[in-house]
N, C-alpha and C positions, 0 to 999 in steps of 0.2 A: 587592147589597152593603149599601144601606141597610137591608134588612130584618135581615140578619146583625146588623149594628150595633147595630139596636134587640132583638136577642134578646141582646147581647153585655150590654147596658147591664141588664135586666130580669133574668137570671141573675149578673152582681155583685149588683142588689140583695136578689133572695132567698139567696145565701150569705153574703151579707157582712152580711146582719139575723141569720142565724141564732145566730150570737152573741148579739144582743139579745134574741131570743125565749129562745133556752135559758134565758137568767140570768133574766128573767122568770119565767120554770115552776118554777125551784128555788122559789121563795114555796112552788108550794105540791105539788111531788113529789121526788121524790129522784130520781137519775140514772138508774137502771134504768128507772122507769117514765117518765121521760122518753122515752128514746131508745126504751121499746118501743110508747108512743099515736104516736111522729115516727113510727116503721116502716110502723105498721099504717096511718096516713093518706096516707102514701106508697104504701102496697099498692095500698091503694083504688083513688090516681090512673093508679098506672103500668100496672095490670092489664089494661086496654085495651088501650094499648100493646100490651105485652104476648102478646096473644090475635092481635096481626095481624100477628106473625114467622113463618115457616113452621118446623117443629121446635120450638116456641118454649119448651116447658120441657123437652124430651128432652137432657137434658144428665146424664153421668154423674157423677154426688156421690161424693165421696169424700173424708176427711180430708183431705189434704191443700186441697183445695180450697174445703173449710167453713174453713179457718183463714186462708186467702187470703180469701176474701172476709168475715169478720169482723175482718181487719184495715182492710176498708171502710166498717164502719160499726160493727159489735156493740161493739170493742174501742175504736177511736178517740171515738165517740161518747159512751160512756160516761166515758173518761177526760176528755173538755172537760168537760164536766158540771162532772167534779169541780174541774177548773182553775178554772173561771168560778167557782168557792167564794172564789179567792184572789185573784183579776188582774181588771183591766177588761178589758170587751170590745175596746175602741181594740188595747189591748198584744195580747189573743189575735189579735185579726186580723192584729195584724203580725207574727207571730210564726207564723202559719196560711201564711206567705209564703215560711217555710223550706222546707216540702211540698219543690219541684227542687231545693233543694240537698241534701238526703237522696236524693233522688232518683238524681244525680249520683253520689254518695257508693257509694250502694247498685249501680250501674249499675256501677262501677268493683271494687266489688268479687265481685258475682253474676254479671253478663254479661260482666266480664271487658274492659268497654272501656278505651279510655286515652283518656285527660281532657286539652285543648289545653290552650293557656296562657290565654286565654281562661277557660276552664273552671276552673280551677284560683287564678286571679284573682278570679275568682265567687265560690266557696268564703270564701276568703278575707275580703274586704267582706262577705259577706252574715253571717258569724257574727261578726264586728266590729259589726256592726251588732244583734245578740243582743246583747252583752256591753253595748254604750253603751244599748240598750232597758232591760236590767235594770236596772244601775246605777240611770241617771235615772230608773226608775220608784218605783226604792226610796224615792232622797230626795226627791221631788217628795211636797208636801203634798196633801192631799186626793185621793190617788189609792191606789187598792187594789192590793195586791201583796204577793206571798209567793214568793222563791224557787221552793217546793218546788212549788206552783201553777204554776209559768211553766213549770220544766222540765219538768210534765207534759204543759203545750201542745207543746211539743218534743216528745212521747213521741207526744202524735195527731199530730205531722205525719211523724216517722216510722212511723207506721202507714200511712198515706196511702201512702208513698214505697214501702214494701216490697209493699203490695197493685198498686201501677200496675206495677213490674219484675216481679213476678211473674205476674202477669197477660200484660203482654208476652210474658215467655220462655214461657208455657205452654198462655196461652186467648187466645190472638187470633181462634180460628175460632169461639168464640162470640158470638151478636150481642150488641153493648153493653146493648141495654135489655134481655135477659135476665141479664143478669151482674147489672142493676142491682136487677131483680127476687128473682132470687133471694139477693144482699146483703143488700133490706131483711128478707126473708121469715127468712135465718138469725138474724139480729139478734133482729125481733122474736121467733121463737119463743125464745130465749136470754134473754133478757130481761122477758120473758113472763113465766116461769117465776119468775125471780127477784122481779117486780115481785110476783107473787101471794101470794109468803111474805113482803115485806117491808112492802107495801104492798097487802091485800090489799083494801080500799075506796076504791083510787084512783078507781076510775069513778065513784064516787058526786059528782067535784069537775068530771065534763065538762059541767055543765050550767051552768056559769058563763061569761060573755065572756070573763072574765079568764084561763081555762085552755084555750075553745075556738078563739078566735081565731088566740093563737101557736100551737096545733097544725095548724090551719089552714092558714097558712102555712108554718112551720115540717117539715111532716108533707105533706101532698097537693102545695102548691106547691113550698118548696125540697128536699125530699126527693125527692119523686116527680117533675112534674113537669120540676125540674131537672133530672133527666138525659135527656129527651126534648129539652128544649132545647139542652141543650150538645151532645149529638149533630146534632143537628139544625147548630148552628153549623159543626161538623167535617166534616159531610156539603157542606153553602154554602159556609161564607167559608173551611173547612180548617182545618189543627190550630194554624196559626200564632195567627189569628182567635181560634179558643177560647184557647188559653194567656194570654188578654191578659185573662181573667178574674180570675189572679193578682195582675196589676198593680193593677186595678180596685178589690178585695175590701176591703184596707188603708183605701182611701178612706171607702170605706161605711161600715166599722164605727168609724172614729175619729167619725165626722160622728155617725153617729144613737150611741155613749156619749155624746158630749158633749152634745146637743142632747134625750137624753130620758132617758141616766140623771144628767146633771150631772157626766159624768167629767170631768178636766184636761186640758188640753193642755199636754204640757209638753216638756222641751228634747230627754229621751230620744226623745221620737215626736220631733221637728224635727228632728233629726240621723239619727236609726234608719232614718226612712222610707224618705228620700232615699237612705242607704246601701243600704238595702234593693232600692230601685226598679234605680238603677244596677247592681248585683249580679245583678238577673232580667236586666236589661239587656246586659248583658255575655256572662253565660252564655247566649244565644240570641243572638248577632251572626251568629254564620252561618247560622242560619235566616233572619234578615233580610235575609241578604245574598242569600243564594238565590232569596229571594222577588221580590226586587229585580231580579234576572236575569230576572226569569219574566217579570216585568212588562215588560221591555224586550225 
């Protein structure tokens, strides 16, 4: 359990920087080729992996499933990029927290389930808690923000929400870290492409610390990497365990905007967060409660 723990704490910290890396790289790439050197260093790391599934890339491709899994990373990725142009990372990471309650949303209305009360309480606070994020980011001094930037972080977390339901309803019999391989593999070739007509001397800028370090990280470790871990959690401590990554993430990124790019902390996050936290909180009482049984 302790070692779950310490993989739980280690994967908050490479998602919840990845905010901090992206906005770093904007200096000096535009979002395509952002997200398609993240891909390619996540290749790199996962492809091992990878190699030691059985079937491991025998998997049938087909639209449908190239647009499921580019809403895992090609599409959402892309679109923070652009966000992070407008908002601090503090606001996207809490705002990265909507993910279940689209989720929820999307569940209720694709797989057809019905939502407790509970669940529907969730709802509620957690996008009350949107509304008081914007607000006070707006007037808060020295903090960066743009409407039409935030609601695009909203647009990646319903990307996220529509790739995990669909995924459920259709590819469970796929192993995860194939799913997560061939995610980054569709991205980066998509991406690829575009980076090479728009950006067609990016490479010439990886020989710098300043661009190879956050891909680094960014790309082999939270990209790659991170999904060997989180699975890895799900496998140990179970899905409860991993889901508490969510909870986590908000932390991380307020902590390292404030403390390395000099964002604010201000009343919006004081109030949002909590609203936020209680809302993840609420909507998973009966997994906790479950758990609680097992335990006993």
């Amino acid at each position: 359990m302790i070692k779950s723990i310490i993989y739980l704490l280690i994967l908050s910290l490479l998602w919840g920087s990845s905010f901090l890396w992206t906005k770093e790289l904007l200096d000096h790439f535009g979002p395509p080729t952002i997200v398609f050197f993240r891909c390619l260093f996540g290749l790199v790391m996962l492809f091992p992996f990878v190699l030691l599934k059985k079937n491991r890339l025998q998997i049938k491709i087909h639209p449908f499933l190239i647009f499921v899994l580019a809403l895992g990373a090609a599409i959402p990725w892309n679109i923070m990029s652009f966000s992070l142009q407008g908002i601090d990372t503090s606001l996207s990471g809490i705002l990265n927290a909507t993910t279940p309650l689209f989720a929820l949303i999307f569940s209720i209305l694709i797989l057809k389930t019905k939502p407790s009360w509970n669940q529907t309480t969730s709802l509620l606070i957690g996008f009350l808690a949107v509304i008081i994020l914007m607000y006070f980011s707006g007037q808060a001094s020295g903090s960066q923000f743009s409407i039409f930037h935030a609601l695009l972080m909203l647009a990646v977390t319903t990307s996220y929400a529509l790739n995990s339901i669909w995924i459920k309803k259709y590819y469970t019999n796929i192993p995860a870290v194939v799913l997560g391989f061939w995610t980054l593999l569709i991205s980066a070739v998509f991406n690829g492409f575009i980076s090479i007509f728009t950006e067609p001397r990016a490479y010439m800028q990886l020989g710098t610390w300043e661009t190879i370090l956050p891909l680094l990280i960014l790309g082999s470790l939270s990209s790659g990497l991170g999904y060997v871990i989180y699975y890895q959690i799900v496998s140990v401590g179970g899905p409860l365990l991993a889901s508490m990554v969510t909870f986590i993430i908000p932390f991380i990124t307020i902590t390292l905007g404030i403390f390395f790019l000099q964002e604010s902390f201000h009343l919006g996050i004081a109030i949002g967060l909590p609203l936020m936290i209680v809302s993840l909180l609420l909507m998973n009482i009966h997994t906790f409660k479950k758990s609680a049984v097992k335990k006993d």
